[in-house]
Kinemage of the C-alpha trace (Angstrom):
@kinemage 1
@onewidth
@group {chain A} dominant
@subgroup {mainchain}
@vectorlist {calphas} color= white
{ca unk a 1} P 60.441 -103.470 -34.568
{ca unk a 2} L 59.459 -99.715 -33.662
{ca unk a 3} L 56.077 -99.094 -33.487
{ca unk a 4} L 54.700 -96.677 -35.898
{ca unk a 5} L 51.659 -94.123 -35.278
{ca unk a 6} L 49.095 -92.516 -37.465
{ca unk a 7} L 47.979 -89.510 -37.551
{ca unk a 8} L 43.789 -89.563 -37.237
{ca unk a 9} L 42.468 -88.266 -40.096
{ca unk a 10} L 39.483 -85.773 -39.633
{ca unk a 11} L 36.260 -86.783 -41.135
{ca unk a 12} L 33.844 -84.560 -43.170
{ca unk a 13} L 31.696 -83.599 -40.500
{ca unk a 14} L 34.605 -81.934 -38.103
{ca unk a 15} L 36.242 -80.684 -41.260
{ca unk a 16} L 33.369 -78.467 -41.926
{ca unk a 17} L 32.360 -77.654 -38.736
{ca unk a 18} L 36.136 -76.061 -38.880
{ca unk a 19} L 35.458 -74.095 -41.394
{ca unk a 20} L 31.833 -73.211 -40.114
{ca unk a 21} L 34.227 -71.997 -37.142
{ca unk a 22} L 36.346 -70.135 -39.338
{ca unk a 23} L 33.716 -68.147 -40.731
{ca unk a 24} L 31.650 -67.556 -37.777
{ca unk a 25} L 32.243 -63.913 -36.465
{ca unk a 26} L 30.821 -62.236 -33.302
{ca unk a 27} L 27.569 -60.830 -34.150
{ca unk a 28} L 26.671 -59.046 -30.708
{ca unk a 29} L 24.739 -55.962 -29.994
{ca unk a 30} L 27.567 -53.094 -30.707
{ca unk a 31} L 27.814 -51.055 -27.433
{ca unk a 32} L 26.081 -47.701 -27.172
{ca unk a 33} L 29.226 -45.630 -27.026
{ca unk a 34} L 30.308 -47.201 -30.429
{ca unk a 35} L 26.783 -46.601 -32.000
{ca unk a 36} L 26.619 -42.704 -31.219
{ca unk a 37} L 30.319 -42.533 -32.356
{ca unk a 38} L 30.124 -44.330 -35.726
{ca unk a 39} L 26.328 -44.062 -36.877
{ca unk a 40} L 25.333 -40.648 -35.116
{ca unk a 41} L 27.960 -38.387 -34.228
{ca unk a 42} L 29.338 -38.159 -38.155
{ca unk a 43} L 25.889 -36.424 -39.211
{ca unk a 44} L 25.331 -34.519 -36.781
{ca unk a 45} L 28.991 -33.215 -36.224
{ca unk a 46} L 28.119 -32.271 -40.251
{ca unk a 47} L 24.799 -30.554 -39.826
{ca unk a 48} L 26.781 -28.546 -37.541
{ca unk a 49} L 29.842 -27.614 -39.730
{ca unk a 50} L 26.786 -26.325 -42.040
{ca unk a 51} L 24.910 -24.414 -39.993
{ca unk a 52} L 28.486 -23.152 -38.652
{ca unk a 53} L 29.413 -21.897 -42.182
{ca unk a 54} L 25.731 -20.588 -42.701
{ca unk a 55} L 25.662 -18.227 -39.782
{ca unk a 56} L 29.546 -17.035 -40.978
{ca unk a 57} L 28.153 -16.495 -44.541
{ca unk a 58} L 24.854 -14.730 -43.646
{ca unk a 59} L 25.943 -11.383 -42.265
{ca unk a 60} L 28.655 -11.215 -45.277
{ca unk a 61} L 25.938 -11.643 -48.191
{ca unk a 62} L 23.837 -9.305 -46.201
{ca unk a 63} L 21.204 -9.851 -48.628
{ca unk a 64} L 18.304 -11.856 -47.303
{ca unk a 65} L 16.702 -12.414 -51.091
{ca unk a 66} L 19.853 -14.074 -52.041
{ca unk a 67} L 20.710 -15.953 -48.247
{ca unk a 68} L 17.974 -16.020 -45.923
{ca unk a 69} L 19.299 -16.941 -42.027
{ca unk a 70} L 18.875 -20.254 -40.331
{ca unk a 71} L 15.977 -18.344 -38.017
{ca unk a 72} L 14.092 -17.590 -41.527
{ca unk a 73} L 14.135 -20.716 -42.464
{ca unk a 74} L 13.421 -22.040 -38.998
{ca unk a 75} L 10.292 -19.704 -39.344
{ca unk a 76} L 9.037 -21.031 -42.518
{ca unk a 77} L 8.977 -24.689 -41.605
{ca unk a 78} L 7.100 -23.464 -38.033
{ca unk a 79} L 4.573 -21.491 -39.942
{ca unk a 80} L 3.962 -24.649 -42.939
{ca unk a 81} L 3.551 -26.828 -39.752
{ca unk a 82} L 1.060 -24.518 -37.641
{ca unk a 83} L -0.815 -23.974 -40.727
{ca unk a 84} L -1.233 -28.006 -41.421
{ca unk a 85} L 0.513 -27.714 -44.771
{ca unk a 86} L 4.168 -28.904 -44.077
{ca unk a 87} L 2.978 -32.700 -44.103
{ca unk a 88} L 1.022 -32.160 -47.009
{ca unk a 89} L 3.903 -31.101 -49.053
{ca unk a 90} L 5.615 -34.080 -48.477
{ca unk a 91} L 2.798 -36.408 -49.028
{ca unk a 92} L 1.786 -35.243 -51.982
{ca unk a 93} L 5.386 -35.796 -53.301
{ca unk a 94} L 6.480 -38.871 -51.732
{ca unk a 95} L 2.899 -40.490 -52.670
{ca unk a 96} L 3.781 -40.169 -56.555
{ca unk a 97} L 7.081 -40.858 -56.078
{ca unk a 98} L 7.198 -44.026 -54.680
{ca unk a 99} L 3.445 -45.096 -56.706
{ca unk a 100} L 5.674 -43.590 -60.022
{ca unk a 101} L 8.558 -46.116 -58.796
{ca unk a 102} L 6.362 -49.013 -58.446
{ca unk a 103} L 5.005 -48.610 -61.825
{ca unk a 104} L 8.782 -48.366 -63.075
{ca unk a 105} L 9.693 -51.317 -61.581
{ca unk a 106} L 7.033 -53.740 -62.679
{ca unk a 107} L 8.136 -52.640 -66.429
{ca unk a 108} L 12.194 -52.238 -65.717
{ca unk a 109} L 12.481 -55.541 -64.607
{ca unk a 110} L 11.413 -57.549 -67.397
{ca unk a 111} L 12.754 -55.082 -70.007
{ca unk a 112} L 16.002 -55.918 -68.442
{ca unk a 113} L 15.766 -59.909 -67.993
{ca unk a 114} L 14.595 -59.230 -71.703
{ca unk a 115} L 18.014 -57.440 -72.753
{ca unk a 116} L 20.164 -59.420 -70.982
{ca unk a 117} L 18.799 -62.456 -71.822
{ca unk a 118} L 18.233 -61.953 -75.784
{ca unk a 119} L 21.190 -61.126 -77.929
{ca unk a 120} L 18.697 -59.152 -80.592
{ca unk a 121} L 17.087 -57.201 -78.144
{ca unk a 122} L 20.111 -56.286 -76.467
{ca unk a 123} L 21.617 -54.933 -79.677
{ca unk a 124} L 18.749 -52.896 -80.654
{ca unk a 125} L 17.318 -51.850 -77.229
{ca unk a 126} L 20.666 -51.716 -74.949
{ca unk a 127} L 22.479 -48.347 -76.311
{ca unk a 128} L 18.070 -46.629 -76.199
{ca unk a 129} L 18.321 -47.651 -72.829
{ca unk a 130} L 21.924 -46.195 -72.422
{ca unk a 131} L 20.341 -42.960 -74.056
{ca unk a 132} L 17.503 -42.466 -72.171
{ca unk a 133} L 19.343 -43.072 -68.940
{ca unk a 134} L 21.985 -39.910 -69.819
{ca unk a 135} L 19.329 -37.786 -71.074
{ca unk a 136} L 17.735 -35.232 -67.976
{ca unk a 137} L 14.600 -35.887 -66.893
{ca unk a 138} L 13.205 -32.130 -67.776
{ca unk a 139} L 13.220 -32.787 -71.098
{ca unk a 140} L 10.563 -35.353 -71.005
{ca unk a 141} L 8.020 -32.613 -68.888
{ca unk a 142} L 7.109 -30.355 -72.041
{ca unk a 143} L 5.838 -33.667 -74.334
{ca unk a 144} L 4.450 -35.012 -71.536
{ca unk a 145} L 2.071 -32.233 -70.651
{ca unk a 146} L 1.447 -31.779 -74.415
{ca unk a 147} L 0.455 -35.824 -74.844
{ca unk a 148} L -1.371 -36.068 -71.048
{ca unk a 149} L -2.040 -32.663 -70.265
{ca unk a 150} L -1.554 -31.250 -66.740
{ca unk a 151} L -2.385 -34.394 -64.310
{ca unk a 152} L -1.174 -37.038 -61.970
{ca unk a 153} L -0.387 -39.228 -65.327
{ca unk a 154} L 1.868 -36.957 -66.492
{ca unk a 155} L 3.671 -36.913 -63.960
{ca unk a 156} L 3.987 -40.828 -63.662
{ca unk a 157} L 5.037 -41.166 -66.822
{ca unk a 158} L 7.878 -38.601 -66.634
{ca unk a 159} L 9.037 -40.956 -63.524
{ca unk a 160} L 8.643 -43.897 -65.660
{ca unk a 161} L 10.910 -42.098 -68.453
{ca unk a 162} L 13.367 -41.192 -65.860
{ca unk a 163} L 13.217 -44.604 -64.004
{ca unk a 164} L 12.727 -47.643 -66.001
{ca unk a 165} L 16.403 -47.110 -67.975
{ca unk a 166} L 18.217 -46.944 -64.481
{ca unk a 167} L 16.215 -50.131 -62.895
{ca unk a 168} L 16.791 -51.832 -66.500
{ca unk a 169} L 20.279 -51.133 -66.778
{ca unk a 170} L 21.142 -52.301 -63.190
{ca unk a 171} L 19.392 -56.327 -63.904
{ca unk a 172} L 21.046 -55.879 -67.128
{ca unk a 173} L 24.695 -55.208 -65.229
{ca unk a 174} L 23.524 -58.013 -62.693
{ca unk a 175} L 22.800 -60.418 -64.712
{ca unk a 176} L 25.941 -60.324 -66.788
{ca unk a 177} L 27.841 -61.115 -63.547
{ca unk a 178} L 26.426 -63.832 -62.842
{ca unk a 179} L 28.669 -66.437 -63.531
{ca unk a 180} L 27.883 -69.244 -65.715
{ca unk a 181} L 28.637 -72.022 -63.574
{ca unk a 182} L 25.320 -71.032 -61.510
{ca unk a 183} L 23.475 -70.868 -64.971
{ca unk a 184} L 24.684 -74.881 -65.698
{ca unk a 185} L 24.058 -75.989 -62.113
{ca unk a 186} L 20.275 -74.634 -62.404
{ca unk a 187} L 20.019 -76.407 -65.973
{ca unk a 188} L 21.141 -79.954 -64.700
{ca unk a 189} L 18.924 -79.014 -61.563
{ca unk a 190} L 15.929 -78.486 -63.926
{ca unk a 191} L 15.860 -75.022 -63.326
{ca unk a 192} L 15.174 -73.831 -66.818
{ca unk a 193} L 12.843 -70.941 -68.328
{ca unk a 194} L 10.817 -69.125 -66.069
{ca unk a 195} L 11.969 -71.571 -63.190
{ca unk a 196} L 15.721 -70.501 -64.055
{ca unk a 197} L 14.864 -67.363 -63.657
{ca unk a 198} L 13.238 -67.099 -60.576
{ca unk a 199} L 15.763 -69.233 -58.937
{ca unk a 200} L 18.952 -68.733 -59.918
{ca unk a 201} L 18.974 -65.667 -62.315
{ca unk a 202} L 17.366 -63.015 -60.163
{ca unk a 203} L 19.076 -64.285 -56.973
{ca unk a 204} L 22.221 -63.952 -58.490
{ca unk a 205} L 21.957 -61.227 -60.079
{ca unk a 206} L 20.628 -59.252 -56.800
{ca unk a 207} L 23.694 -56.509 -56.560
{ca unk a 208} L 23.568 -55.346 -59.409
{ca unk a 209} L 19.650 -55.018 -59.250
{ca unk a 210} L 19.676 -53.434 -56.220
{ca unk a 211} L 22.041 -50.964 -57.312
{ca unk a 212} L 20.339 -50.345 -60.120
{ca unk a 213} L 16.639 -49.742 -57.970
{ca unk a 214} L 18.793 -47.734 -56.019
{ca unk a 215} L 19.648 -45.221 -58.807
{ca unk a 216} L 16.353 -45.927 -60.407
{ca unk a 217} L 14.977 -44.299 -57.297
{ca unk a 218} L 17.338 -41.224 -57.446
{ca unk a 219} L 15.911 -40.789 -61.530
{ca unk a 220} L 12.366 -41.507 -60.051
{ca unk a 221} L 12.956 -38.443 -57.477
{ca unk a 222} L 14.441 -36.283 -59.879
{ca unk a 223} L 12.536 -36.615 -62.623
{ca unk a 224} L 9.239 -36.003 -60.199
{ca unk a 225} L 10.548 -32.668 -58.986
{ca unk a 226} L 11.275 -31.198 -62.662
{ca unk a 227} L 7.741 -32.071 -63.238
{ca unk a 228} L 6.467 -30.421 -60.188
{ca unk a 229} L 8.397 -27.758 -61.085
{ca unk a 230} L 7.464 -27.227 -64.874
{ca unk a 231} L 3.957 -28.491 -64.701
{ca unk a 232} L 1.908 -26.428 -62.042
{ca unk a 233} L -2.252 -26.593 -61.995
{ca unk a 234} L -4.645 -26.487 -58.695
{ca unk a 235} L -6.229 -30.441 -58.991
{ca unk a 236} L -2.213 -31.429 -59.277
{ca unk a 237} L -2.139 -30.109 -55.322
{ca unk a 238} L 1.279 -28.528 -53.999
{ca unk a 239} L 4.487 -30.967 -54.091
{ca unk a 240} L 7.170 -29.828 -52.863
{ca unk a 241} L 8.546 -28.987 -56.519
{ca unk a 242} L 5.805 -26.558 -56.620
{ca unk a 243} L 6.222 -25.318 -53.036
{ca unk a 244} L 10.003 -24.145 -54.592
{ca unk a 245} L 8.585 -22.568 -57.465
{ca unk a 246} L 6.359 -20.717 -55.578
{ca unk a 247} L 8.986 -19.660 -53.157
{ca unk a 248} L 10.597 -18.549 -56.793
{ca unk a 249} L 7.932 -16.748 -58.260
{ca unk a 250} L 7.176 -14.685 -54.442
{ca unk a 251} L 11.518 -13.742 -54.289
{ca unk a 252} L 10.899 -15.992 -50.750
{ca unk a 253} L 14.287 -17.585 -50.099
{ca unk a 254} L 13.750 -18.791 -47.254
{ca unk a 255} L 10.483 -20.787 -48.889
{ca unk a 256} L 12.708 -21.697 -51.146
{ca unk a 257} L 15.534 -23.148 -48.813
{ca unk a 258} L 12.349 -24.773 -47.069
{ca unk a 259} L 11.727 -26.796 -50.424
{ca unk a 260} L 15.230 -27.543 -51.178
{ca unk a 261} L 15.828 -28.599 -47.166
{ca unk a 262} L 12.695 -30.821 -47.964
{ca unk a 263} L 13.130 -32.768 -51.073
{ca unk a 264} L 17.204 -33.484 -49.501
{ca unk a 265} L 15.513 -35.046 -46.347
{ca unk a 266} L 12.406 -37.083 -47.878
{ca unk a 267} L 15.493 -38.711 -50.655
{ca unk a 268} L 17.755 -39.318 -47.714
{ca unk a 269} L 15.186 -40.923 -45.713
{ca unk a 270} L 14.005 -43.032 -48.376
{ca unk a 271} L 17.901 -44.598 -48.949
{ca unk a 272} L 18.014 -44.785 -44.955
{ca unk a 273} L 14.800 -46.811 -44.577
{ca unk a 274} L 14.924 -48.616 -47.954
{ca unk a 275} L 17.352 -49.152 -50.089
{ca unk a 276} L 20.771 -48.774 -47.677
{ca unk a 277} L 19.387 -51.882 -45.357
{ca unk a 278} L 18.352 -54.064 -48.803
{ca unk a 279} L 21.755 -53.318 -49.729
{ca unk a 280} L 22.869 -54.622 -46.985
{ca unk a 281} L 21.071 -57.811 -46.235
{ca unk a 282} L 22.272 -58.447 -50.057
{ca unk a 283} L 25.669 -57.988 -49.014
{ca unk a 284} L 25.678 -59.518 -46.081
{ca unk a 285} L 23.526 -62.618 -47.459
{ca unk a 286} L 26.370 -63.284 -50.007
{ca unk a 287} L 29.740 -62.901 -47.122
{ca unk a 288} L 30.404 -59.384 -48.908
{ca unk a 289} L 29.522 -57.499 -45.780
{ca unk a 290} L 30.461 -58.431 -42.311
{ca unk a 291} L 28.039 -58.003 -39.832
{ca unk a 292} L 29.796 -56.362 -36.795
């Protein structure tokens, strides 16, 4: 009779430490060569293709009240910084900014577990939220001032009006991915009203949320530098909105390419430090981003 042998059959544990295995990638310290070619040679290689075409354009505008040259603007940010002001500027700006975006995010987040989660307040809220979140952010300055006069509140509330549509609209987005199988699973688990929320709504519903702080940010940014802008008194300090109107009103171009150079930086920092590694970690936490 010819013998006849089996084949072992893995059991759960090995199976899944396979696929543990499987999904396991090398999570090392890149090298420092690949670091300064993929993180910091692409910005500064573009900084450099600017300031290239900069010093090609000055000498053919001619015309420093239209283009000022690198070494005027060089010599505006030396003299804001010997004079103590340069740091105030930014301060002053990024101080309401991010207060104005904390205030907009304690109200856009349960506006938008509110329309997503109720069908009548979706349908009579959702397309005002839609609206407010095309319209620009200038147009809220004028009532403002009018309804708060010239102060730090008016200015907070023109972030609000520019902010809590965007932050609204993104948990709205999020939570309509989420997909319903998570939503039963809670239920049975006895995670239901407020619990439900906190633990399985919001958690799944993270990318969309963060995407929607992210832009919410942008609005908040914005919408502070049309105020700054529009609305200029002495107790309201010098933002860097006002520091480019002034450089307006005095025909300084190179004050104003100071501003402009200033408001680009603080908003990229602020995704650099922020909301780029949140995105990330949300990514990453769901095996949408491989960490390399």
């Amino acid at each position: 009779m010819a013998s006849t042998e089996t084949t072992p059959v893995p059991d759960a544990g090995s199976v899944e430490a396979g696929l543990d295995a499987l999904e396991t990638t090398a999570t090392g310290r890149p090298p420092l060569r690949e670091t300064l070619v993929n993180k910091i040679l692409p910005p500064v290689v573009a900084i450099a293709v600017v300031l290239v075409v900069w010093y090609i354009l000055y000498p053919v505008v001619d015309d420093p009240s239209k283009l000022p040259s690198p070494g005027a603007v060089g010599s505006a940010f030396q003299d804001a910084w010997l004079r103590g002001e340069l740091l105030g500027y930014i301060w002053t700006s990024v101080s309401r900014g991010l207060l104005g975006f904390a205030f907009a995010l304690v109200i856009g987040t349960p506006l938008g577990l509110l329309v997503a989660r109720v069908k009548f307040v979706r349908a009579a809220i959702g397309p005002i939220l839609s609206g407010l979140q095309s319209l620009p952010s200038v147009a809220w300055v004028p009532p403002a001032v009018i309804w708060l006069g010239l102060n730090n509140s008016m200015m907070y509330a023109v972030i609000l009006l520019g902010a809590v549509p965007s932050i609204a609209n993104g948990l709205v987005s999020g939570v309509d991915q989420v997909p319903p199988l998570f939503l039963r699973a809670g239920r049975t688990m006895g995670a239901t009203g407020a619990k439900g929320v906190w633990y399985v709504t919001l958690p799944a519903s993270l990318p969309g949320y963060v995407a929607g702080l992210k832009q919410g940010w942008a609005f908040s940014w914005r919408s502070l530098m049309a105020a700054e802008i529009i609305a200029q008194f002495p107790d309201l300090g010098v933002g860097l909105g006002q520091l480019l109107e002034n450089g307006r009103t005095a025909s300084d171009m190179a004050m104003v390419f100071e501003a402009i150079l200033l408001i680009l930086f603080v908003g990229i920092a602020i995704d650099l430090l922020i909301f780029s590694p949140l995105e990330r970690w949300v990514l990453r936490s769901r095996g949408l981003l491989v960490k390399s």
